[in-house]
C-alpha positions in Angstrom: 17.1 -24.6 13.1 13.4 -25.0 14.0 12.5 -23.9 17.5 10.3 -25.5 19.6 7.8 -24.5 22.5 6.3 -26.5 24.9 3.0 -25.9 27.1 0.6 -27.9 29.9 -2.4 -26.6 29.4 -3.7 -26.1 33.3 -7.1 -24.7 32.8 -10.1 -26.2 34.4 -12.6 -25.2 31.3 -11.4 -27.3 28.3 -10.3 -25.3 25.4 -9.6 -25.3 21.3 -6.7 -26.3 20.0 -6.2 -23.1 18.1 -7.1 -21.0 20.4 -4.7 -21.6 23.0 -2.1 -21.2 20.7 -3.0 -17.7 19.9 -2.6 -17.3 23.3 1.0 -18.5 23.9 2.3 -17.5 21.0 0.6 -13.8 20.0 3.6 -13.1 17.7 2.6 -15.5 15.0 -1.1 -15.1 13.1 -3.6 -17.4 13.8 -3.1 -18.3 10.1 0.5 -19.9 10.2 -0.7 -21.4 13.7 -3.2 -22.9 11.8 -1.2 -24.0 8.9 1.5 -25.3 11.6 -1.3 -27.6 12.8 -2.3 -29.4 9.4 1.5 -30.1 9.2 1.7 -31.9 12.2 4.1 -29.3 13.4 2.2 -29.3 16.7 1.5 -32.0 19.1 -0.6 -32.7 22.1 0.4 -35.2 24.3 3.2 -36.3 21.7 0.3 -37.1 18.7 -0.9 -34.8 16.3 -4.2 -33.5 16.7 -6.6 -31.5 14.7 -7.5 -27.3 15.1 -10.8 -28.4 16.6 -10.0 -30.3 19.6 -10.8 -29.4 22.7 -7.8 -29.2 25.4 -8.0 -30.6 29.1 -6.3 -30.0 32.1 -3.2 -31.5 31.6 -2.6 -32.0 28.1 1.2 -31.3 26.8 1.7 -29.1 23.6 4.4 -28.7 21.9 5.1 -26.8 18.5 8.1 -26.8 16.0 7.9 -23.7 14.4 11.0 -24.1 10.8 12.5 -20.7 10.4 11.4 -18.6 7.9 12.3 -19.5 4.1 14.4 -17.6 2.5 12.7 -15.0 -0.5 14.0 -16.0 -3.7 14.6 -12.2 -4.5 17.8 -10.8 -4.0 18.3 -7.8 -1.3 20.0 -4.8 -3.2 21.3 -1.7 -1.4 18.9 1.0 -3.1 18.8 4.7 -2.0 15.7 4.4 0.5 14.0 7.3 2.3 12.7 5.8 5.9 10.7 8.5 7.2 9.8 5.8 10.7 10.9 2.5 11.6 10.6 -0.2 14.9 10.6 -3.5 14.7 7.2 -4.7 13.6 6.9 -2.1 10.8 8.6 0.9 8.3 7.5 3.8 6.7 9.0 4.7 3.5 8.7 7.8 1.0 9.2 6.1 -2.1 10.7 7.9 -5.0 8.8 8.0 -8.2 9.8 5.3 -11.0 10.6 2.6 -8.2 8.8 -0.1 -9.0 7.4 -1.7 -5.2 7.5 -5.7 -5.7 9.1 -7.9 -8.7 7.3 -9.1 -11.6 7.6 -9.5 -14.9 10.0 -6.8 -16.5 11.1 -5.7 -12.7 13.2 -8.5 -11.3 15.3 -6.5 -8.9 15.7 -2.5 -8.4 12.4 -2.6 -6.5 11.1 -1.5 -2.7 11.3 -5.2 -1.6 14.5 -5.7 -3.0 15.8 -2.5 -1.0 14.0 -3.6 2.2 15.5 -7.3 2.0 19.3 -5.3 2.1 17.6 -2.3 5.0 15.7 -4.7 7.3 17.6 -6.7 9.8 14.8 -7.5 12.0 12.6 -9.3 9.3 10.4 -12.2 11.1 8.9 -13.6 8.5 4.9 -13.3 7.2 3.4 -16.4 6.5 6.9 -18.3 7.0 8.7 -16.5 4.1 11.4 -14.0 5.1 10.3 -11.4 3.5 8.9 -7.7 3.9 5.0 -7.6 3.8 3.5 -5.3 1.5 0.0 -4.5 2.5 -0.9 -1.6 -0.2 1.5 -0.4 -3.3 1.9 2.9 -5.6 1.8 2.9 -9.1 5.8 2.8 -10.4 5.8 6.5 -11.5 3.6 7.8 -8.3 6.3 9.0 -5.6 5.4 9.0 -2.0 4.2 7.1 1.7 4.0 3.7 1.8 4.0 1.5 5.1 5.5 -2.2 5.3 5.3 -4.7 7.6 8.0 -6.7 9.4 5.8 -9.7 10.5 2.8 -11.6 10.5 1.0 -9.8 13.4 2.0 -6.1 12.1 1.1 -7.5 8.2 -2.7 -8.6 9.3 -3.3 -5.9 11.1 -2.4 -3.3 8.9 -4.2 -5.6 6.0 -7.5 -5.5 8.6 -7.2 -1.5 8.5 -6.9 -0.9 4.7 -9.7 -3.2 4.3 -12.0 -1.3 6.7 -10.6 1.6 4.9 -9.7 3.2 8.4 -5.9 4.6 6.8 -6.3 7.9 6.8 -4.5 8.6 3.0 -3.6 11.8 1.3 -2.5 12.7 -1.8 -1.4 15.6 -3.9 -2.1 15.9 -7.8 -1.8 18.5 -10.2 -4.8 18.1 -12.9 -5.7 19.6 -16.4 -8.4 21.6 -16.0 -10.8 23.3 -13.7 -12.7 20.9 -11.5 -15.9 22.5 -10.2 -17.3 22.8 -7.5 -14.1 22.6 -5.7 -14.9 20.7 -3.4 -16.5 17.1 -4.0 -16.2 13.5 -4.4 -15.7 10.7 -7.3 -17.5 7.4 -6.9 -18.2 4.4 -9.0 -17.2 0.8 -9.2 -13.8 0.3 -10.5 -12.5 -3.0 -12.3 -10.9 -4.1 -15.7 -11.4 -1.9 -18.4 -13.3 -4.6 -20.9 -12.0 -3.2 -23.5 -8.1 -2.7 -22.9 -7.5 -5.0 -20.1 -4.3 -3.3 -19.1 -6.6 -0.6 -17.9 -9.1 0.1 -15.2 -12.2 2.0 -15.5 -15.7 2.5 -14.3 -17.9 -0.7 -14.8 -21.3 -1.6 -14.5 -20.5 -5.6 -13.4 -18.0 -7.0 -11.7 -15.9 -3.5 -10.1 -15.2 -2.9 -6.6 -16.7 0.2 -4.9 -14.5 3.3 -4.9 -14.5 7.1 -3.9 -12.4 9.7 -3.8 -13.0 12.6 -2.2 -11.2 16.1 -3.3 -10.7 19.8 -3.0 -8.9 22.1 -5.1 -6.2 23.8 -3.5 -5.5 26.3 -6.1 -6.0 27.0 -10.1 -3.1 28.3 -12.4 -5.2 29.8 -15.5 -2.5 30.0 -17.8 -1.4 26.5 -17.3 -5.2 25.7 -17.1 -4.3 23.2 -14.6 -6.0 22.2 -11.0 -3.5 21.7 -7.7 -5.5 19.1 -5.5 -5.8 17.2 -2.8 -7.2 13.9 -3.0 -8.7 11.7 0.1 -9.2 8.0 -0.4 -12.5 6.8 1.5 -11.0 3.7 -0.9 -7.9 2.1 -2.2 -8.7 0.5 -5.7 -6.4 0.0 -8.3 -5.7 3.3 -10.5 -8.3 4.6 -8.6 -7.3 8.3 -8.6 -6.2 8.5 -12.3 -9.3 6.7 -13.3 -11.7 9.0 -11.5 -9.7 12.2 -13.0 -9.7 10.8 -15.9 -13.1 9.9 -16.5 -14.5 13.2 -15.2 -12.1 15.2 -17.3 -9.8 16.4 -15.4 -6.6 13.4 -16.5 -3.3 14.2 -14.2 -0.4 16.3 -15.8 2.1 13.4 -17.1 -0.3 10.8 -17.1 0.5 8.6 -20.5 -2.4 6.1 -19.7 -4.8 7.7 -19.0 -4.3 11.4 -19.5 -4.8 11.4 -23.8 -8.0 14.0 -23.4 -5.8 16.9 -21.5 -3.0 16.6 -24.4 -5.5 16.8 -26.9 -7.3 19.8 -24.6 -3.8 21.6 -24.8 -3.0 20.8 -28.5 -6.5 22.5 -29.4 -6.5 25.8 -26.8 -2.8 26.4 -29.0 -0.9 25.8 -25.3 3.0 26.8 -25.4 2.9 25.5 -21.9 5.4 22.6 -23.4 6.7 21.7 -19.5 3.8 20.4 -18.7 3.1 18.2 -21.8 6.7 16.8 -21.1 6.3 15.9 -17.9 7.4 12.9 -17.3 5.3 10.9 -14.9 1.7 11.4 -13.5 1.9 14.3 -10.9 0.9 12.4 -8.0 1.8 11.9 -4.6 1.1 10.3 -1.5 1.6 13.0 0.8 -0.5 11.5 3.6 -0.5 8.4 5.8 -2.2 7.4 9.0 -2.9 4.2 10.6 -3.3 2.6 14.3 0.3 0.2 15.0 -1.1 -2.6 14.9 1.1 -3.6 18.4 0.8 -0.4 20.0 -2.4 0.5 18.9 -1.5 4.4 19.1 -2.1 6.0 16.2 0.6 7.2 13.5 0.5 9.9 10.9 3.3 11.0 8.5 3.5 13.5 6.2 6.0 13.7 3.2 6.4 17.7 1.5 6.0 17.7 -2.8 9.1 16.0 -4.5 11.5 18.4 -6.5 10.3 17.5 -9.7 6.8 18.4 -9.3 7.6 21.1 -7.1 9.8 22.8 -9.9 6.8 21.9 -12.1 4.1 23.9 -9.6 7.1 26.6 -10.3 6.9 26.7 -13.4 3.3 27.5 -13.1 3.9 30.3 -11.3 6.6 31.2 -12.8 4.4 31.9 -16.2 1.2 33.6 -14.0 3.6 36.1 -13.3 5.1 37.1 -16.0 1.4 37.7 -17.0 
């Protein structure tokens, strides 16, 4: 059932149509208010008027606001791992090989689907009941990922990542030995133009990217890099396409890690475990990000998954017995 609001607008300095609205209803993004208005969904003084017009003392609005629409998705109860939750927003560790929205070749089994069975509380963003998914991770990348509940929580979140203020931290385990150990990637990033399935570094038409890094620790026998990864950035692949391109492709990486396969299959490497690994070793370890309600600050941390945990193992398992 559609609900509707009523207001009299009592202010002596005459006002935009829009803007009030923001006003009485700061729950719903200037964006639907706006789209609400070109439907004729809201009235002044019982008539439609444009986003433009100016308000005087007096004038009766009233808005029908539908409920949202239904997602034509279906929810599926899916192990999730909430690591935070309220009711504008959750936090979730995903869990490597979970696709997070359907496509093509993923109809159901993914993040959204699981959120559609979790969330109770959903509001809606942009009049659709769904969960709002302001940045993803690549299927076989495990780790933090936040979603929001509503409009508000969904353009604010989308504001930060575009001002890249989210503070975002990953862990990776590399071929190679990246020197110095400290540093940073940068380049513009876009379609690779010559496998379009693929990103690279381009000269027209990429998107600014860097990613900044420090090595945590080398295992020599493995001849493999653990590091941390900052994103000043959050392009598409951008991580794996920075390694990659510099020379140091992530362990498990079948897109875009060819060169440290064919580095192991020349140095003679019996380190077999690492060649069979079977996803890129990366994870989001770090999240941070102002509420966009509360405005305080939130950071969340997730430890290594099992499986490259036992992998890091592994590593040290073979220094040792050195």
């Amino acid at each position: 059932m559609d609900s509707l609001s009523e207001y009299i607008f009592s202010e002596v300095e005459r006002c935009r149509l829009d803007r009030f609205l923001a006003k009485c209803e700061p729950d719903i993004s200037r964006s639907r208010l706006q789209r609400l208005v070109k439907e004729a969904s809201v009235l002044v003084n019982g008539s439609p008027a444009k986003i433009s017009y100016l308000l005087r003392a007096g004038d009766r609005v009233t808005m029908k606001i539908p409920p949202p629409i239904p997602l034509l998705v279906k929810a599926q109860d899916l192990p999730l791992e909430i690591v935070y939750e309220d009711h504008h927003l959750v936090v979730v560790n995903k869990a490597a090989g979970m696709v997070v929205h359907p496509a093509a070749g993923n109809a159901d089994g993914t993040l959204v689907n699981a959120l559609l069975f979790h969330c109770g509380d959903l509001a809606g963003i942009g009049g659709v009941l769904r969960p709002g998914i302001v940045h993803r991770l690549d299927q076989d990348t495990s780790g933090l990922l936040v979603v929001a509940k509503d409009d508000i929580t969904h353009q604010g979140l989308a504001r930060q990542f575009k001002a890249h203020t989210v503070t975002r931290e990953y862990m990776a385990l590399a071929y190679g030995r990246l020197l110095p150990a400290a540093g940073a990637f940068a380049s513009a990033i876009g379609r690779n133009p010559h496998q379009r399935k693929k990103m690279a570094s381009v000269g027209k038409g990429g998107k600014s990217a860097k990613t900044n890094y420090q090595v945590l620790r080398y295992y020599p026998v493995g001849g493999c890099s653990l590091v941390s990864l900052r994103l000043e950035t959050g392009r598409t692949h951008q991580i794996r396409v920075h390694l990659s391109e510099a020379g140091f492709p992530l362990v498990g990486d079948r897109v875009y890690g060819k060169k440290g396969l064919s580095r192991m299959a020349a140095a003679g490497s019996g380190n077999n475990f690492l060649a069979q690994f079977p996803r890129q070793a990366l994870h989001a370890r770090t999240l941070g990000f102002r509420h966009p309600v509360s405005d305080e600050y939130h950071e969340f941390s997730s430890t290594i998954p099992d499986d490259m945990e036992s992998l890091l193992g592994s590593l040290r398992e073979l220094e040792e017995s050195i």
